[in-house]
C-alpha positions in Angstrom: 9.3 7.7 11.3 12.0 5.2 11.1 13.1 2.3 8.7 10.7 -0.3 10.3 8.6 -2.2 7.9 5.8 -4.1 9.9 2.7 -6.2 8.1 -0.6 -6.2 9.7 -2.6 -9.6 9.2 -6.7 -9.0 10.0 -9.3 -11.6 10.7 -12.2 -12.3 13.1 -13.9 -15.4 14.0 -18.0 -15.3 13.1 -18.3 -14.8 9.4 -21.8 -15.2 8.2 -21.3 -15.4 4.7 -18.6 -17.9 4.7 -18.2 -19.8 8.1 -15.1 -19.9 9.5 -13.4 -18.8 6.4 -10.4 -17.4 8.2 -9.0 -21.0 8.8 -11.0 -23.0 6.6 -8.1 -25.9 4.8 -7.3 -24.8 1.7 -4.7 -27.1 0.3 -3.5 -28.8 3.5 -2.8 -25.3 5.3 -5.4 -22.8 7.3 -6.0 -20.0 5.2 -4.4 -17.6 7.4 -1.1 -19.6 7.4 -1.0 -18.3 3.8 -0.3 -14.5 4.4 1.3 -15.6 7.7 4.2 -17.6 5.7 4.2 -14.3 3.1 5.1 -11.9 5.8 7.7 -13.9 7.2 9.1 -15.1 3.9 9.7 -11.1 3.0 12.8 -9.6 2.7 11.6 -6.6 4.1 9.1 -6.9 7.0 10.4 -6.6 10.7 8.1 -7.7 12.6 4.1 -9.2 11.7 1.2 -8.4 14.0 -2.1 -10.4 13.5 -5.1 -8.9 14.9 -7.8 -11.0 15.7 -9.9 -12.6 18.6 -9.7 -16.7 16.9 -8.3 -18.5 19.5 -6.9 -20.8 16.3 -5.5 -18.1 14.4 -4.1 -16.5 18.3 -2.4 -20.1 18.8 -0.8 -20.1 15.4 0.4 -17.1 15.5 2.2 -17.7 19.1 4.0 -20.5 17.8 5.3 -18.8 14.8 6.3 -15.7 17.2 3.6 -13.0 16.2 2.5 -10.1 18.0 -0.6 -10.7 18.8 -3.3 -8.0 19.1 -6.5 -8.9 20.7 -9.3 -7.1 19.0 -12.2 -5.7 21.5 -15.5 -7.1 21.2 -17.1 -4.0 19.6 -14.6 -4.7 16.5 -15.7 -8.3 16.7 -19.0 -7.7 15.1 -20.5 -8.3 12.0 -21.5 -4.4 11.7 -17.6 -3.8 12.5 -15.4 -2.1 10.0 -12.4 -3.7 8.9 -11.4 -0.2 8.8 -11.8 0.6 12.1 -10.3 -2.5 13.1 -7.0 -1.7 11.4 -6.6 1.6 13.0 -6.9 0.2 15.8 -4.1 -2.2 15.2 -2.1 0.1 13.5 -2.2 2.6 17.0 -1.4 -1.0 18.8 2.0 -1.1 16.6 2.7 2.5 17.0 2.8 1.9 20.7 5.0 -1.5 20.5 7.6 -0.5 18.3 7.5 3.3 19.9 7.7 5.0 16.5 5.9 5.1 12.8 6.9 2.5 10.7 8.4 3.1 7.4 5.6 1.1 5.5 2.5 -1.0 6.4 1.8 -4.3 4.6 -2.0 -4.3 5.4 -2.9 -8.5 4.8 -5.7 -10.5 5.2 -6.5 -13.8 6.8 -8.3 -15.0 4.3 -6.0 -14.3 1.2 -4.4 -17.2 0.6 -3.1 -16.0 -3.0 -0.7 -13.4 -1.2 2.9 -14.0 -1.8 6.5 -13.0 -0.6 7.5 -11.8 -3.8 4.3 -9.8 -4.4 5.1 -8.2 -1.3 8.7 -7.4 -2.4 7.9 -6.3 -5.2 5.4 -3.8 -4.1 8.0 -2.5 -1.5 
């Protein structure tokens, strides 16, 4: 383990319930710009990795220098786990930064309420 503190952002094109919720506008922004300016407003997270296979969300998160980790299809499903999708991206990390991180922020695309400071303050 070492002193790293990563966040993980989640979010998958082809939600049934809510379509395209994962960059519907909310306010002028993309929802998942939200919990991507949290993560890089933090005092504490290193590095942010957004796993997803939106080609929007993927071109977003290039300009604003993310890791990028590109979900397989059979996580891209509506009878996926969200679960299973973050160990995946979690093992993805591991490899990258070649150690355990210190702490995970686990974050969604879709939470636009997410803050810096509520991540400070739960680190």
């Amino acid at each position: 383990m070492n002193d790293m503190v990563i966040s993980i952002i989640l979010g998958r094109k082809g939600s049934k319930e809510i379509p395209e919720k994962n960059i519907m506008n909310i306010l002028g922004r993309p929802a998942f710009h939200y919990p991507i300016l949290a993560a890089k407003n933090s005092k504490y997270i290193h590095k942010t990795f957004v796993s997803t296979d939106h080609d929007i969300i993927i071109e977003h998160a290039k300009k604003e220098k993310l890791s990028i980790i590109t979900r397989p299809d059979s996580l891209c499903t509506d009878k996926a786990l969200f679960e299973d999708a973050l160990i995946h991206a979690y093992k993805k990390v591991k490899r990258v930064i070649g150690n355990q991180p210190k702490y995970v922020v686990v974050l969604m695309c879709n939470a636009i309420t997410i803050s810096s400071q509520l991540i400070d303050n739960a680190i």
